[in-house]
C-alpha positions in Angstrom: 0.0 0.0 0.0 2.7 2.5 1.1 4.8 1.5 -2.1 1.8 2.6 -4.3 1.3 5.7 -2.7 5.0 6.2 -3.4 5.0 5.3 -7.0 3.2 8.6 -8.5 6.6 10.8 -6.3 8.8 8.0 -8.0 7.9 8.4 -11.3 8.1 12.4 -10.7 11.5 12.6 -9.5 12.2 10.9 -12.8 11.8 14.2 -14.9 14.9 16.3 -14.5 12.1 19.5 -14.5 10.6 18.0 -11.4 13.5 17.4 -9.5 14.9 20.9 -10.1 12.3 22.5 -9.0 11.8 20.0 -5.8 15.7 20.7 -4.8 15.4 24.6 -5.5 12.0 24.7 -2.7 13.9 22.2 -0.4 16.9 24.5 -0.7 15.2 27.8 0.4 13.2 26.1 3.5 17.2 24.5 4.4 17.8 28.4 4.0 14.8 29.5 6.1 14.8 27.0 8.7 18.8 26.8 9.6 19.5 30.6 8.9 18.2 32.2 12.4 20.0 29.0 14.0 23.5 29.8 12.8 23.2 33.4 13.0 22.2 33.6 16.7 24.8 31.2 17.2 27.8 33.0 15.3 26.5 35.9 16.8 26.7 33.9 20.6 30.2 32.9 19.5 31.7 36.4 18.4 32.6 35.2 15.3 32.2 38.3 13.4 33.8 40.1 10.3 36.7 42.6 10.4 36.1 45.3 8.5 39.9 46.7 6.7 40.6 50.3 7.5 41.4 50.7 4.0 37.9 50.4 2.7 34.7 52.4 3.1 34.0 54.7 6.1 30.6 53.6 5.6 31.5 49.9 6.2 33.0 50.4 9.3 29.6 50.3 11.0 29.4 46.3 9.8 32.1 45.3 12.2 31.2 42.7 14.2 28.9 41.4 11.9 28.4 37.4 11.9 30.6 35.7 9.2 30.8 32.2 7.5 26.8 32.1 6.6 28.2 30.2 3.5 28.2 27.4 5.2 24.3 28.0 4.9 24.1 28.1 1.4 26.9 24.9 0.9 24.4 22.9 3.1 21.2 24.1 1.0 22.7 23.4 -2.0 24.5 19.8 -1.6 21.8 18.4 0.7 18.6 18.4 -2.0 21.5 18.0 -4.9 22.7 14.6 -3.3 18.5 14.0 -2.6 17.3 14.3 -5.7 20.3 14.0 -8.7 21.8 10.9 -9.5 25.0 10.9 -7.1 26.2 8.4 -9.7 26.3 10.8 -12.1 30.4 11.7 -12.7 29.5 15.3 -12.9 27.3 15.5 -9.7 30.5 14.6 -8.2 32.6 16.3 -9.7 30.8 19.4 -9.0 30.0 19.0 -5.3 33.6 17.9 -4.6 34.5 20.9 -6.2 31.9 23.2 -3.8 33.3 21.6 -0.8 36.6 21.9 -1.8 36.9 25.5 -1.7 34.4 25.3 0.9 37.1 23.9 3.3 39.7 26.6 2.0 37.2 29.3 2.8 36.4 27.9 5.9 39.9 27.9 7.2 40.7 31.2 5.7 37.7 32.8 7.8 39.1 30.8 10.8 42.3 32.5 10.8 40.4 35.7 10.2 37.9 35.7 12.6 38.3 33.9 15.6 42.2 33.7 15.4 42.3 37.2 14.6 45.0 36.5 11.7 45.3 39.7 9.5 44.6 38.9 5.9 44.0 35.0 7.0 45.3 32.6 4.8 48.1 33.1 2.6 47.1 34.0 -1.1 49.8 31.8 -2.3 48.1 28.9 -0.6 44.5 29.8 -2.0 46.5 29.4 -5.6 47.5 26.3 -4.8 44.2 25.0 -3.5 42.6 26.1 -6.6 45.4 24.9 -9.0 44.7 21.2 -7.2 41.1 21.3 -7.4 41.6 22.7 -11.5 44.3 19.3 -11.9 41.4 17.4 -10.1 38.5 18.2 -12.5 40.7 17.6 -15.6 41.9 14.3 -14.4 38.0 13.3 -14.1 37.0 14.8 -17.4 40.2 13.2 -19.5 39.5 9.9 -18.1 35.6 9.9 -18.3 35.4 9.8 -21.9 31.7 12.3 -21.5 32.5 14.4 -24.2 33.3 11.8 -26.9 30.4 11.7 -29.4 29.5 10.4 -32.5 33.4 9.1 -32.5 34.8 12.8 -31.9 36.6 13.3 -28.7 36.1 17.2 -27.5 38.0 17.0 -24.3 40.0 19.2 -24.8 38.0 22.1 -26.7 36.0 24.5 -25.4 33.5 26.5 -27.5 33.4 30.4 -28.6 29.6 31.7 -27.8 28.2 33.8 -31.3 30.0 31.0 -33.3 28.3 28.2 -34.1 30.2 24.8 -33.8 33.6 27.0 -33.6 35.8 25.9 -30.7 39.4 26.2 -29.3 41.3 23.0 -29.2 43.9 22.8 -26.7 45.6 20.1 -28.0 47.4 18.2 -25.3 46.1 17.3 -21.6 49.0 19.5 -20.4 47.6 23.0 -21.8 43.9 21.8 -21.4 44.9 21.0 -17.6 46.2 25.1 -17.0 43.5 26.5 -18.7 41.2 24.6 -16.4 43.3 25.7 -12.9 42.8 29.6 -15.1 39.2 28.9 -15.0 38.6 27.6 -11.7 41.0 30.5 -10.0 40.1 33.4 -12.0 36.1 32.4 -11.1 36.6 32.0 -7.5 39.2 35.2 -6.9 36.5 36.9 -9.3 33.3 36.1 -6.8 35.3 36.9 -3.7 36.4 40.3 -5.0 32.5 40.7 -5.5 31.8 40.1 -1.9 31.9 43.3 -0.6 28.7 45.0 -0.3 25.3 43.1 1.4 23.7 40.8 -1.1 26.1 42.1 -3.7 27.4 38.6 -4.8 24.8 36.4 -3.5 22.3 38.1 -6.5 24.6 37.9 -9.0 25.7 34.2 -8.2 21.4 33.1 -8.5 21.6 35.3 -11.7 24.5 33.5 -13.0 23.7 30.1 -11.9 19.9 30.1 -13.1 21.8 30.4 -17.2 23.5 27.4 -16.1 21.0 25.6 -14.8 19.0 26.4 -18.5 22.2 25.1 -19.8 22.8 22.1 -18.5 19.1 21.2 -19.0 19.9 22.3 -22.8 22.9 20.5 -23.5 21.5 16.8 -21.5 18.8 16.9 -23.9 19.5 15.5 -27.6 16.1 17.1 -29.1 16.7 20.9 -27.3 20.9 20.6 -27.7 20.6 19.9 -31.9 17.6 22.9 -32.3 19.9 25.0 -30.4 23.0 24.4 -31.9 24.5 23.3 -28.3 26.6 20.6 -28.2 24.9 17.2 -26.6 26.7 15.9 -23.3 25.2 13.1 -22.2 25.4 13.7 -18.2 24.7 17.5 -18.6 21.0 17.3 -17.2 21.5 16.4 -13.7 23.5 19.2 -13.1 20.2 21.2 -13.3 19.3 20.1 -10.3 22.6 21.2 -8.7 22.3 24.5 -10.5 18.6 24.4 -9.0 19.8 24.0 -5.8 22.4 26.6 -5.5 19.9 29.3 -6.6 17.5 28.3 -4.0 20.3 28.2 -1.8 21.5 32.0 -2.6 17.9 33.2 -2.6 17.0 31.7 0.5 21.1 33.5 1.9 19.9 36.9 0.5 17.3 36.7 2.9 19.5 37.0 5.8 21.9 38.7 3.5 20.1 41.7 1.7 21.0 45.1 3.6 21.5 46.0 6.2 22.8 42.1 6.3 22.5 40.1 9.4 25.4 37.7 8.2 28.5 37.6 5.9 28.8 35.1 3.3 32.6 35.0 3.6 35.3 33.2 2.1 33.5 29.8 3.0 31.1 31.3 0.6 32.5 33.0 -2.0 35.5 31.1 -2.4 33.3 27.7 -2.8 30.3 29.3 -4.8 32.8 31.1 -7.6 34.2 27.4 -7.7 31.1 26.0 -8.1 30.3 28.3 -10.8 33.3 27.8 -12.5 33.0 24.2 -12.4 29.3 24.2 -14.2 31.2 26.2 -17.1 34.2 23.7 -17.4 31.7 20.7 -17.3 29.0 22.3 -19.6 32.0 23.2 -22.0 31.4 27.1 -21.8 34.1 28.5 -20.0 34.0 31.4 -22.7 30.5 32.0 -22.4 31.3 32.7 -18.7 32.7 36.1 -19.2 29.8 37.2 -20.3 27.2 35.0 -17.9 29.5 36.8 -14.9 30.1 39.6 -16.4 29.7 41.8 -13.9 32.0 39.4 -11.5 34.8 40.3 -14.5 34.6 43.8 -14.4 35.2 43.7 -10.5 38.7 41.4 -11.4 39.3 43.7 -14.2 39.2 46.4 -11.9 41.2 45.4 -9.3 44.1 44.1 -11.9 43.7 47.6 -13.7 44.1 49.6 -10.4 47.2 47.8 -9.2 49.1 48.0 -12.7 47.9 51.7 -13.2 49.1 52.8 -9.8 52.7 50.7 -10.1 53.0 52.6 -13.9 52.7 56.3 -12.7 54.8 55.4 -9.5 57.4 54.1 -11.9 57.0 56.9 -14.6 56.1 59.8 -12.4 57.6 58.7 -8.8 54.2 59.3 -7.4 51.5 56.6 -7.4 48.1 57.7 -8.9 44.4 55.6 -8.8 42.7 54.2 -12.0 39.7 54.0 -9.4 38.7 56.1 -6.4 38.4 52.5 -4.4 38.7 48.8 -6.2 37.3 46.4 -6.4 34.4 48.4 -8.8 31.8 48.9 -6.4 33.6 50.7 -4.0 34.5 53.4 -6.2 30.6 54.5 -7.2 30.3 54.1 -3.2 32.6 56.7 -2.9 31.2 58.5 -6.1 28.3 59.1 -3.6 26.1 55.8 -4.6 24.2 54.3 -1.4 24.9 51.4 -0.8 21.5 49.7 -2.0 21.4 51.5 -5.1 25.4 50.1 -5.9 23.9 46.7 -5.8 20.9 47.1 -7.5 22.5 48.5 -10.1 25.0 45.8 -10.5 22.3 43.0 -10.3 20.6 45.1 -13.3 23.4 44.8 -15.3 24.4 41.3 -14.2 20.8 40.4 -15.2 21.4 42.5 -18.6 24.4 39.9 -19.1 22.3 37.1 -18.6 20.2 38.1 -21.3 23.2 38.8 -23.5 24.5 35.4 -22.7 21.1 33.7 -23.6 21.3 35.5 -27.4 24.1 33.1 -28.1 21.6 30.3 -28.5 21.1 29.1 -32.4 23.1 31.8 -33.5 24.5 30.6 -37.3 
């Protein structure tokens, strides 16, 4: 009797539609639930953020602030994922030993932060290196998994160019496939954590950027949608939907406790292990191009911060007196100081990293 009450569910959670939607819900009630709980209790343990004296006056007022809530989100996104996707699937794995990865990293980075009082916390140098193993680690899965070899044509070791229909980069060897991976994965992750910096700044644009994903990787596991598309077919590309599902729900249900004035910090454990996790869908889902334009805005925050540093070492070297690109970098610092409140910085920027989005989604069945 119980089994046949059990059977309608069962044959739901076969659809790859149902399950997203099933892991995004349980994902935002994870959110809802747990949130309060860990932020009374960060806030009981003192574990809040330091705020630099470097940046904003304004921020100085979010000192003491409870840190680590992305703990929150890595728990409402890997709980429904490893529920409802096939955890047989090589890429569910892939992709959630990716997120907890750099989960781990993060974690330890806002250890030495914020309750060991470490300044800076832990060592860029070591970040690289975490992120260089975790970029060796996906490649060694994806060159020995044989997904991408269809219709007798191995594309391992492409990637494609969005506008351009069937026009890819071959990188030839494993070796130079293996870099551009660890490129990927870094840049992604360094890229979300500059982002971090304003309340609900990143944790928009990350449910922004993951839902194009998500669209993706429903696209591309499907033979009928991939060939009308022009997208190439992969085979195991549909259960990461329900990951990509669950991550949104995750960040939306964090943005409630996140959107200013925020009652908790995502911090390292967040961004470093959602910009992975984002990079990660684009490597698996063979659009690591496509994903300078998906996080667009998450570029222009890098960008800025490479173009600041350069620009201020160049007129110290030619003029002996260091000048700014920027008033403040990362990006949205300097339209804070522009006189910008706050709310309207990160409005603005989820505009334009919805405007990306959109951008991203015209490269479908373009000739």
């Amino acid at each position: 009797m119980f089994n046949e009450l059990l059977d309608p569910l069962k044959n739901l959670l076969q659809y790859i539609t149902f399950s997203a939607g099933a892991s995004a819900i349980f994902a935002l009630l994870i959110s809802f639930i747990f949130g309060p709980i860990i932020v009374r209790n960060l806030t009981r343990l003192q574990i809040g953020e330091s705020i630099t004296e470097h940046g904003p006056e304004s921020h100085h007022e979010k000192k003491g602030t409870p840190t680590m809530g992305g703990v929150l989100i890595i728990v409402a996104t890997i709980i429904p994922t490893l529920i409802f996707a096939d955890i047989s699937n090589l890429f569910i794995q892939i992709i959630c030993i990716s997120m907890l990865w750099m989960g781990c990293v993060g974690f330890y980075d806002d250890y030495l932060k914020s309750i060991k009082k470490k300044d800076g916390g832990l060592a860029g140098r070591y970040k690289l290196i975490a992120q260089s193993m975790l970029g060796i680690f996906i490649s060694f899965m994806i060159i020995n998994s044989g997904a991408y070899i269809t219709e007798g044509i191995d594309k391992t070791y492409f990637t494609f160019v969005p506008f351009l229909k069937y026009v890819s980069i071959d990188f030839l060897n494993p070796f130079i496939y293996t870099l551009f991976i660890i490129l990927v994965v870094s840049a992604t992750s360094n890229a979300v954590n500059l982002t971090d910096g304003l309340d609900g700044l990143a944790t928009g644009l990350l449910a922004i950027s993951v839902s194009v994903f998500g669209v993706l990787s429903y696209i591309s596991g499907r033979v009928d949608f991939s060939d009308y598309l022009n997208i190439t077919y992969i085979p195991m590309a549909g259960e990461l939907t329900i990951f990509a599902a669950a991550l949104f729900g995750g960040c939306l249900g964090f943005l409630w406790f996140n959107a200013r004035p925020a009652l908790i910090f995502m911090g390292d454990v967040g961004s470093l292990s959602m910009g992975a996790a984002l990079g990660t869908l684009a490597i698996l889902l063979k659009k690591e191009l496509l994903l300078i334009i998906v996080g667009g805005v998450f570029v222009l925050e890098a960008l800025s911060v490479i173009l600041q540093v350069v620009y201020h070492r160049w007129t110290k070297k030619k003029y002996g007196k260091p000048k700014k690109l920027f008033l403040m970098a990362p990006l949205h610092h300097h339209f804070e100081l522009k006189g910008w409140p706050e709310s309207r910085v990160v409005v603005r920027f989820w505009l334009l990293g919805i405007f990306f989005a959109l951008l991203s989604l015209t490269t479908f069945k373009i000739l």
